[in-house]
N, C-alpha and C positions, 0 to 999 in steps of 0.2 A: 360527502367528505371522504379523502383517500384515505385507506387502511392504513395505517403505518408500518409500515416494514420491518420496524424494530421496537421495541418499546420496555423499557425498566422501568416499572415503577415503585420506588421506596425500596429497591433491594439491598444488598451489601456485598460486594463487586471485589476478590482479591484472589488470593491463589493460598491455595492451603489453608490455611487455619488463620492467616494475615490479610483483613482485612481493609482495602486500598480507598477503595469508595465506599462512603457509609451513607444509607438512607437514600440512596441515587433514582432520580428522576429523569428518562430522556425520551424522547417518541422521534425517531428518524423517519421520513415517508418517502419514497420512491419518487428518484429523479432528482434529489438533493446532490450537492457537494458539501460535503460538512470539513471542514478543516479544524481539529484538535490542537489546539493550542496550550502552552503552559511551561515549565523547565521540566529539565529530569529528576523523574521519581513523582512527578504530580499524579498522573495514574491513567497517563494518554493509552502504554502501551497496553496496562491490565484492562482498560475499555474497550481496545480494540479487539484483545482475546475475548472477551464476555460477547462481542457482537459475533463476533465468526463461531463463535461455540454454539451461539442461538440460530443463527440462520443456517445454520449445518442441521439443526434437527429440525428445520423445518422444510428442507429441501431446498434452500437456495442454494445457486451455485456462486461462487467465489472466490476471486484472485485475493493473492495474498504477496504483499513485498515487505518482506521483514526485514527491523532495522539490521539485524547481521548479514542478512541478504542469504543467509543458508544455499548456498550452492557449495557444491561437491568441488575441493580442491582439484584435483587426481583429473577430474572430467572436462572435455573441449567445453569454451562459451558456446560452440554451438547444441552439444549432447546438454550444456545446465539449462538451455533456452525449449530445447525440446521437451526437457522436464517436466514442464508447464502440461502438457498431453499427455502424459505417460501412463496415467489411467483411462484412456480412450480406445488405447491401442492393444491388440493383443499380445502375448507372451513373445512370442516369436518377429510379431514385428519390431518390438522392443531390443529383440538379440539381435535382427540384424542391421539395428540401427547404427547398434554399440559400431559396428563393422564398416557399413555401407548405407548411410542416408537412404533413404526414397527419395525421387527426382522432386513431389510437392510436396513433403517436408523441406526442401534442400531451400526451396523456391520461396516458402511463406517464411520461413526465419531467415533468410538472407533479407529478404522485401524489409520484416521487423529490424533487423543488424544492419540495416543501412540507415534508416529514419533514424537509429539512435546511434550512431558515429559508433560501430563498433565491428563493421563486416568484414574486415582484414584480421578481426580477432578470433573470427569462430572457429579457426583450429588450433587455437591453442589453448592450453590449460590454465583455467581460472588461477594457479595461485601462480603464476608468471602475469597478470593483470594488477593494474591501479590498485588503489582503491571507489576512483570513479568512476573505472572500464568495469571494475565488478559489481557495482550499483548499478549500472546499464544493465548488465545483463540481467539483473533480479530482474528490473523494469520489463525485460525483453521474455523474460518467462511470464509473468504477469500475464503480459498484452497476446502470448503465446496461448494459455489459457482461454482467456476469457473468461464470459460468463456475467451475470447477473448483479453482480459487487463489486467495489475495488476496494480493499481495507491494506492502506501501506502507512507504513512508521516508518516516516523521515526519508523519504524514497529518494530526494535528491539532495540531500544534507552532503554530501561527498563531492558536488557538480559545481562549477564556476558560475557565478554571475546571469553569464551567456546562455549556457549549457541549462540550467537549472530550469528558467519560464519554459523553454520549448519541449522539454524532456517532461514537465510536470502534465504541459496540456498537453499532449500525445498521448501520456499514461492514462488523463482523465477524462477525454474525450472517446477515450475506448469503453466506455461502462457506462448502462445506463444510469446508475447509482454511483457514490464515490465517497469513504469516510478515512480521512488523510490527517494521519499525523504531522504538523509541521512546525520548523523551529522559527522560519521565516514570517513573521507578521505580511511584508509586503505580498508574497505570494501566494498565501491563503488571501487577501482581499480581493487580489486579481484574478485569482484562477476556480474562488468557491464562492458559492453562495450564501453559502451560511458560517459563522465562526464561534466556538464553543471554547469558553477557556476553563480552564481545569487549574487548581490550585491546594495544596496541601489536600488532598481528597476530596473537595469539594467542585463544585461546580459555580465557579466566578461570572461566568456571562453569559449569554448564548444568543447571538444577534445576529442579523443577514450580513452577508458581506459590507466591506464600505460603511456601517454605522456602529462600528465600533467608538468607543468611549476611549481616546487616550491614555486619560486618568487612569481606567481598567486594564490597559494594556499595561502600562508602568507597574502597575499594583503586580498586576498577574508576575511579572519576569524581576519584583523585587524579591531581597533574599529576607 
């Protein structure tokens, strides 16, 4: 049987002194798509903190696409994309980044800025972008990264229709692991394996892709 990669058992899951998830029970194992389902404030994103806190001291490595997308206004989409490596790099390569790319940094984030409709944008400054073109870009730091996990909240909640399936599987086909906050029912059945709903602190369902319970779905996104 596979180790599990993550695993809560019976804990109490919240930030500070507040409490989010009570009594929480979950085992993720390696190779999953887990898509996080629920409204806001069920306790998708304090989950997602509690996983990257645990696999940090265990020595996994792991991308991270936050629902604010934390990228540096002031900074080109291409220097927020590089981001993603900036602990790889030494001091100095880093300052003459800021100045003058390297020719395969230039090469591998452009390759990334083109799959994700954004390579006309990487000299400009994040707070002259969208709000779609700067979800891209978290996405492009992400997949810039890499590494061993992908833990994102609401990665394409900003992206059309169109934009959203192709931009989700690129982000998720990059990781051998993947635990995804999403608001979209239809795109967690088609893009994960497995689908976990969260409700008022608790845990409502937790089923493979595709054998979700309607019923449980209505219930989970009633107020």
């Amino acid at each position: 049987m596979t180790e599990p990669l993550i695993r809560f058992d019976g804990e109490t899951l919240g930030y500070g002194a507040v409490a989010v998830l009570a009594d929480f029970r979950l085992a993720i194992a390696p190779g999953e798509r887990v898509a996080l389902l629920g409204r806001s404030g069920a306790g998708k994103s304090t989950l997602l903190n509690a996983i990257r806190a645990r696999l940090l001291v265990t020595g996994r490595t792991t991308a991270l696409v936050p629902q604010d997308h934390a990228l540096v206004p002031i900074l080109s989409t291409y220097h927020n994309i590089y981001m993603g490596r900036l602990d790889r790099h030494s001091l100095a390569h880093n300052l003459i980044t800021l100045f003058r790319p390297f020719p395969r940094d230039r090469q591998e984030i452009g390759a990334l800025a083109r799959d994700l409709g954004i390579l006309e944008l990487l000299g400009k400054p994040v707070d002259e972008l969208s709000g779609g073109q700067r979800q891209r870009s978290a996405v492009g730091r992400a997949l810039y990264a890499g590494g061993e996990v992908l833990l994102a909240d609401e990665p394409v909640s900003a992206l059309d229709e169109h934009q959203a399936p192709a931009v989700l599987e690129r982000l998720l086909s990059a990781f051998p692991t993947s635990i995804v906050a999403l608001h979209d029912v239809g795109l967690a059945a088609s893009h994960c394996t497995r689908m976990i709903g969260l409700k008022d602190g608790q845990l409502l369902f937790d089923v493979p892709a595709g054998q979700q319970d309607p019923d449980a779905i209505a219930k989970l996104y009633a107020r």
